[in-house]
Every structure is written in C-alpha cells, then in structure tokens.
Backbone bond lengths (Angstrom), bond angles and torsions (degrees), N, CA, C in turn:
res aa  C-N    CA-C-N  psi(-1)  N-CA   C-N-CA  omega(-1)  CA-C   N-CA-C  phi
1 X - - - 1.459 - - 1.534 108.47 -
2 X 1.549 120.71 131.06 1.362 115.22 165.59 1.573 144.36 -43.16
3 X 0.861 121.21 126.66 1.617 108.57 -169.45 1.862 90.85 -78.63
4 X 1.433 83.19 151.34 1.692 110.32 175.61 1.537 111.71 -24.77
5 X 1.735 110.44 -60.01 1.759 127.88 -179.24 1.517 94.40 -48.56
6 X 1.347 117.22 -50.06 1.663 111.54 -139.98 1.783 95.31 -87.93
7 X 1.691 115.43 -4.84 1.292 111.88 -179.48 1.715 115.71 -91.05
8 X 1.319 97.28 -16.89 1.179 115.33 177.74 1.288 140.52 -66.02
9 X 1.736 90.50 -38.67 1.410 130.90 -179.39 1.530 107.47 -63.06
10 X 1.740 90.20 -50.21 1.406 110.38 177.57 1.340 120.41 -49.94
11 X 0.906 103.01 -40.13 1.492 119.95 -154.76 1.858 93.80 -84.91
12 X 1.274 106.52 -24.76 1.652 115.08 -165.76 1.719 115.91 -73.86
13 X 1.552 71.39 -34.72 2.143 100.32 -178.37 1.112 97.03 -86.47
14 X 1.072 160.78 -92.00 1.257 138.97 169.74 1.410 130.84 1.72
15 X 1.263 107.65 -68.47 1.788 107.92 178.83 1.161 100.30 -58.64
16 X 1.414 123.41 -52.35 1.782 102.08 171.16 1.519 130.69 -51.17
17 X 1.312 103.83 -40.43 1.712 106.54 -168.20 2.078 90.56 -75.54
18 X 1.113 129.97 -26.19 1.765 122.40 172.98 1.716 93.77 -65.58
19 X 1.217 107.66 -67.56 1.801 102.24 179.65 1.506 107.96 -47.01
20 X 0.707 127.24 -52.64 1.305 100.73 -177.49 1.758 123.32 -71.43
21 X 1.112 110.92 -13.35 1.522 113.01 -169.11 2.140 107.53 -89.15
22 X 2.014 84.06 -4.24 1.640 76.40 173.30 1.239 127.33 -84.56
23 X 1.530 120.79 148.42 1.673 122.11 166.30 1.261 93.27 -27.61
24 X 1.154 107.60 143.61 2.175 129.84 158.10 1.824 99.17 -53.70
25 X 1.147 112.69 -39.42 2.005 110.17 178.55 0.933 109.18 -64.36
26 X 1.417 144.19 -35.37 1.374 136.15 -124.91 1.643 104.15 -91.87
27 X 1.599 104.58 154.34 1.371 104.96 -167.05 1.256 107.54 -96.12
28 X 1.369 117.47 -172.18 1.601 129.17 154.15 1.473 126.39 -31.38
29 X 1.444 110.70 -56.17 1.359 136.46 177.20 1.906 108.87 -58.44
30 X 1.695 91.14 -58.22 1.818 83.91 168.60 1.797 125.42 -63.35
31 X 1.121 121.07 -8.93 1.051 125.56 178.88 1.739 113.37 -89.12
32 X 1.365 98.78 -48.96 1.789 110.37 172.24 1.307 118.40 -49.14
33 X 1.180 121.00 -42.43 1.563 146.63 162.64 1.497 88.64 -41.21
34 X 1.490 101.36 -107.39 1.832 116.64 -161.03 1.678 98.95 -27.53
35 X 1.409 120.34 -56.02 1.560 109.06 163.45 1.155 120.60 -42.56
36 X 1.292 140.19 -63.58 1.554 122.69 -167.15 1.611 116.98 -83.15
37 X 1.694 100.39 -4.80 1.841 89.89 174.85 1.327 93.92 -83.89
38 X 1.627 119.41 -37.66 1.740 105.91 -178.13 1.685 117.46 -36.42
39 X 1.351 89.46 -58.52 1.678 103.96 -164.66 1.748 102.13 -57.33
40 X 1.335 111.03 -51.02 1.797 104.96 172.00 1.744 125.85 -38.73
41 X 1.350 83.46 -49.50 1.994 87.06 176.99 1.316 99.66 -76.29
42 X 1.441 132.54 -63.29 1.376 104.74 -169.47 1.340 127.02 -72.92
43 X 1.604 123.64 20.37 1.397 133.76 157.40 1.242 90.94 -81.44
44 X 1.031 142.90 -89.75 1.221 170.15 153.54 1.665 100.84 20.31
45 X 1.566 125.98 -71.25 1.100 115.61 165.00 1.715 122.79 -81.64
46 X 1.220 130.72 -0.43 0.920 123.63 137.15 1.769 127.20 -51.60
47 X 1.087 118.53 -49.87 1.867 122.98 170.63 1.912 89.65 -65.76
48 X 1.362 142.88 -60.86 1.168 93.84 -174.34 1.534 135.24 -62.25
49 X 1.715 124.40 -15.17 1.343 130.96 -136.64 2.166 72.35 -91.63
50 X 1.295 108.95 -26.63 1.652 105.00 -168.21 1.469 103.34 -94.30
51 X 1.186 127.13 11.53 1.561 137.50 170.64 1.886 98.96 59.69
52 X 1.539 98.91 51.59 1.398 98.19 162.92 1.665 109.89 -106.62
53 X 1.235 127.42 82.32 0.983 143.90 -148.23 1.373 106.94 -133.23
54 X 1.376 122.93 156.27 1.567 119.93 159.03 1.519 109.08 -166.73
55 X 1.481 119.17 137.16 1.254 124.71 -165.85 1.441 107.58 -41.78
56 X 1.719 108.88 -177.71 1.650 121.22 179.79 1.974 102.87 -86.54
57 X 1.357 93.98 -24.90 1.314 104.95 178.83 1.251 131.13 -74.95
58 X 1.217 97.50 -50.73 2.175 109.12 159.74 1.088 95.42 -24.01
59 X 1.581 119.08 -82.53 1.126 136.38 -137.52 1.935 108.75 -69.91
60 X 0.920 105.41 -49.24 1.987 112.00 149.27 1.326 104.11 -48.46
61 X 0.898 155.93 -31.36 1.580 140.33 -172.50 1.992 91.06 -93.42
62 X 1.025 113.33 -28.66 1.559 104.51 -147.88 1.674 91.22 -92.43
63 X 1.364 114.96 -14.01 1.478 129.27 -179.61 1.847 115.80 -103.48
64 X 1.308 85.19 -3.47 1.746 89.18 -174.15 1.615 102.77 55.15
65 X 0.735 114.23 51.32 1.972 117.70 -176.29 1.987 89.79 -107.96
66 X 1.280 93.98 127.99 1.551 129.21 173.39 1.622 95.49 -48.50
C-alpha cells in the first residue's frame, strides 16, 4: 500500500499531467469537471478493487425498474 507522501505525489503528477492535456482555451469550469470525473472513477474503481460492488439486478429490483 502507498505511503501517505507517495499518494500525494501521486496525486500531484496527475493534476499536472490533466493540466497539461487541456485545450490552451479552456476555463476554470473545464478543469473542475476533468477533476471531479477523475476523482469519481477512481472512487469508483477503488469500491470495485474492495468488492464494494452490487449486481445490475439489485439495483433494478431496488428501483422497481422493468
């Protein structure tokens, strides 16, 4: 598991390597975005790698979805 520094780091290189991958136009708003979809998927595959998971079907029963 990463130590705290080395998640940070991570986390540091990243925001650079998204800044840099933006259009030269792009605003505030396009950047806030690419930040919070990042952070969704890697929550996101973080809950699967910890088997927080639940079928396609659960979730149709739990929605009453046809």
């Amino acid at each position: 598991m990463p130590t705290i520094s080395r998640k940070k780091t991570d986390v540091k290189s990243r925001a650079i390597r998204l800044i840099r991958d933006l259009p030269t136009d792009s605003s505030w708003d396009d950047l806030m975005y690419r930040i919070y979809v990042r952070q969704k998927i890697e929550t996101g595959l973080a809950d699967v790698r910890a088997g927080r998971t639940r079928s396609h079907e659960s979730i149709r029963r739990e929605f009453k979805v046809a």
